[in-house]
C-alpha positions in Angstrom: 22.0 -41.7 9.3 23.5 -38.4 7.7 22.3 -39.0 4.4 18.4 -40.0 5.8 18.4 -36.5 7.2 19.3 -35.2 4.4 17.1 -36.6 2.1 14.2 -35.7 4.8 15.3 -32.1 4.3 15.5 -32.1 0.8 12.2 -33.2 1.0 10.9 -31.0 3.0 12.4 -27.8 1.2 11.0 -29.1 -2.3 7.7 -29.0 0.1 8.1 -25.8 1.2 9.4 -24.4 -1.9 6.4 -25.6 -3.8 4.1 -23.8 -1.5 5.5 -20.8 -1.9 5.5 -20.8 -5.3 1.7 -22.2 -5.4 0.1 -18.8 -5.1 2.6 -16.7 -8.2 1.5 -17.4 -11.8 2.1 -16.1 -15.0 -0.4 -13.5 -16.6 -1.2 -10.6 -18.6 -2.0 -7.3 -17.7 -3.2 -3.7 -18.9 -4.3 -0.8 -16.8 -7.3 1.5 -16.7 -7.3 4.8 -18.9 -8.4 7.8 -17.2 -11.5 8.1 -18.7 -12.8 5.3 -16.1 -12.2 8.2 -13.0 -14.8 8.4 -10.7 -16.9 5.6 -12.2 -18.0 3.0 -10.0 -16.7 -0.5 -9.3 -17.6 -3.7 -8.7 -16.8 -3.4 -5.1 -19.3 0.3 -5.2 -16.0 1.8 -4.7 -15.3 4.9 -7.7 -12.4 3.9 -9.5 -9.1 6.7 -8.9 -6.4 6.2 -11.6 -3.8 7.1 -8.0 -4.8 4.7 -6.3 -3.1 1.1 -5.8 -6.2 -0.6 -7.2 -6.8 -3.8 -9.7 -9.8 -5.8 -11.2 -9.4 -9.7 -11.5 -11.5 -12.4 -12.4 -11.3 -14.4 -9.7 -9.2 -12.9 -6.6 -11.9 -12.0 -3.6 -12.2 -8.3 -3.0 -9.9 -6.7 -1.2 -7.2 -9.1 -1.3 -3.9 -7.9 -1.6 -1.8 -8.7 -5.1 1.5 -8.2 -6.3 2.3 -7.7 -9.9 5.9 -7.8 -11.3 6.9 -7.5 -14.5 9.8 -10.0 -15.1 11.4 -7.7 -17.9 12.8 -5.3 -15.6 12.1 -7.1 -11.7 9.8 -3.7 -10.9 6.5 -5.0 -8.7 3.8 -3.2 -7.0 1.2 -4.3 -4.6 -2.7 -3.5 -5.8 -6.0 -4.0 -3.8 -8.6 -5.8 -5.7 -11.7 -3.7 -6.0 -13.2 -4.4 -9.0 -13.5 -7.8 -12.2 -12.2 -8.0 -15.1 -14.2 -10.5 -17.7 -10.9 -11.8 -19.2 -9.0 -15.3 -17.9 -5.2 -14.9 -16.3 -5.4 -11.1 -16.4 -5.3 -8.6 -14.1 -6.8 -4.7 -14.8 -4.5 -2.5 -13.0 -4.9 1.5 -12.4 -3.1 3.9 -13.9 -0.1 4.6 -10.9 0.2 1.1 -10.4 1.2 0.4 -14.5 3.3 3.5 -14.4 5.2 1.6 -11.4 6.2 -1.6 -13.3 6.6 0.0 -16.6 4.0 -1.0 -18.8 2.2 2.3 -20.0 3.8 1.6 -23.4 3.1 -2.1 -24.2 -0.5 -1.5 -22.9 -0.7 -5.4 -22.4 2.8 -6.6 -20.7 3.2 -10.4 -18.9 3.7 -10.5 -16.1 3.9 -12.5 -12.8 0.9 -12.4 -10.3 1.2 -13.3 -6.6 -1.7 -13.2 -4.3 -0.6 -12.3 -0.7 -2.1 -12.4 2.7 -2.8 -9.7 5.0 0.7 -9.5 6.4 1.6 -7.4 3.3 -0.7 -4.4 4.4 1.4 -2.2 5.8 3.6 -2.6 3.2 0.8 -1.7 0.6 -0.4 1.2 2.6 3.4 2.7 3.1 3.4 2.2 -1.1 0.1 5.0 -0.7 1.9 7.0 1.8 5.3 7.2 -0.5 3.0 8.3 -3.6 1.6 11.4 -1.4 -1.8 9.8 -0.8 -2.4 11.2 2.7 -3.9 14.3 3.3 -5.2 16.5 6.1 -7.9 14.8 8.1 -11.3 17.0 7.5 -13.7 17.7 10.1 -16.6 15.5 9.1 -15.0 12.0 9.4 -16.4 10.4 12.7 -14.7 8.7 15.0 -15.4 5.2 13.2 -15.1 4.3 9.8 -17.5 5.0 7.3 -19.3 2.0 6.2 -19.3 3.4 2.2 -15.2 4.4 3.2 -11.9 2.7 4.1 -9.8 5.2 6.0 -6.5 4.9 7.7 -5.7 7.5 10.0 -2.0 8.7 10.5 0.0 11.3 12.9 2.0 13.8 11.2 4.5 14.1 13.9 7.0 17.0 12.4 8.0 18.5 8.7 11.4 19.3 7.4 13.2 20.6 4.7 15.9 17.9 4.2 15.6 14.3 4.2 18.7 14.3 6.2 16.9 16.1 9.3 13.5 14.1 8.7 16.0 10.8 9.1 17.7 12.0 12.2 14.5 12.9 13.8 13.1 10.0 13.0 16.1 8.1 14.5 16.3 9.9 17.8 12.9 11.1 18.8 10.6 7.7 18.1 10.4 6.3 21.6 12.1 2.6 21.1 8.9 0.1 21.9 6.5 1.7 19.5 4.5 -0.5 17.5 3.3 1.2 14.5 5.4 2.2 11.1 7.3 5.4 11.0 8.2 6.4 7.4 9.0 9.8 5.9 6.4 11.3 3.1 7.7 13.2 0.4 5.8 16.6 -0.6 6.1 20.1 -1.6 5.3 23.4 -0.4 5.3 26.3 -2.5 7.2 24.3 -5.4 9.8 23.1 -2.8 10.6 19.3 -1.2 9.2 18.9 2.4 9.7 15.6 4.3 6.9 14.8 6.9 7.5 12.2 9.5 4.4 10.1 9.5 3.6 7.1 11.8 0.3 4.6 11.3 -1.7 3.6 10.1 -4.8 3.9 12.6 -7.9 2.1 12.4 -10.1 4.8 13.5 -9.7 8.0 14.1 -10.2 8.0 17.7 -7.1 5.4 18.0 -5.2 8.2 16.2 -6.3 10.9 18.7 -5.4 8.6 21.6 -1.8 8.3 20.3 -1.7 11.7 19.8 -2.4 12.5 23.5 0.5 10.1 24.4 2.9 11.7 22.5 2.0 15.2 23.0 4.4 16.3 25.5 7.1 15.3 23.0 5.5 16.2 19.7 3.2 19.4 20.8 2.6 20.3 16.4 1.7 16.8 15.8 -1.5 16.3 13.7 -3.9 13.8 12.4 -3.4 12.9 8.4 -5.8 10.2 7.0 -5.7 8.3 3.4 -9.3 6.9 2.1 -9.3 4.7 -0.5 -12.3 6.1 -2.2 -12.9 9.7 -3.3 
């Protein structure tokens, strides 16, 4: 009897194992010079070389991928928003190759995972980590623009160690909130501040509702938003 369960679970780990190894493959990829700022596209989006972007022949738009370069283990996660004419390889921007290493090769192999939509915040905290949010201007509405992704964020507090950042972020966060609280690296006037940020935010108006929850703990706290078109 012990060894028929054990075959059945052998069985069902190669099963399992298999799956999750469907969706990785091994390609090629190079990255986008500069030059191809501002330009539009496939998606109508205009490419920017500091964004987490990628083209591919076949991944739908907007999907999330992972790219890792197996020479050093380094991986980054890259929205598809834009083709690329070429079979097993995948176009990725400029902040994304500097990431995993390959600004030198120009064409590296690598290994390509397509994930599911789980993986978003963990894409989005990438942006955040890279200084990709910025202060929300007046003219965004309420909704999102149809032409615009934007993901709205509170800035709750900003500090000029890490170590104070951590220990607000540790005591102050009331215990049963649901969104991600990370710490975003920046400078101000050529020195290191550390903002605690929590998101993302759908809409704007989700972010102001927040923010009039938490305002009689965090009185300075304002809304941050990062688009991924400019």
């Amino acid at each position: 009897m012990y060894r028929y369960f054990l075959i059945v679970f052998l069985f069902f780990l190669f099963i399992n194992t298999l799956a999750q190894n469907s969706h990785i493959y091994q390609g090629k990829a190079t990255y986008y010079s500069k030059k191809f700022d501002g330009r539009r596209t496939y998606s109508g989006e205009r490419f920017n070389s500091n964004k987490y972007t990628a083209a591919h022949r076949n991944f739908p738009l907007q999907s999330l991928v992972k790219v890792t370069n197996p020479q050093n283990n380094k991986s980054v996660i890259v929205r598809i928003n834009d083709r690329f004419r070429k079979k097993n390889f995948i176009d990725v921007s400029l902040i994304a190759a500097k990431q995993i290493d390959i600004i030198r090769q120009g064409i590296a192999k690598v290994k390509i995972q397509q994930l599911d939509s789980s993986y978003m915040q963990e894409y989005l905290k990438q942006s955040i980590d890279n200084n990709l949010i910025e202060l929300l201007p007046e003219t965004i509405s309420d909704t999102n623009n149809i032409d615009t992704t934007h993901y709205f964020y509170l800035r709750l507090a900003s500090f000029k160690l890490r170590e104070t950042a951590e220990l607000f972020l540790s005591k102050k966060l009331p215990k049963t909130h649901t969104y991600t609280a990370i710490i975003q690296k920046t400078k101000h006037k050529g020195k290191p501040l550390y903002k605690v940020i929590i998101g993302p935010f759908a809409t704007k108006k989700e972010a102001n509702t927040e923010k009039s929850k938490l305002k009689s703990k965090f009185k300075d706290a304002v809304i941050m938003y990062n688009s991924s078109l400019h």
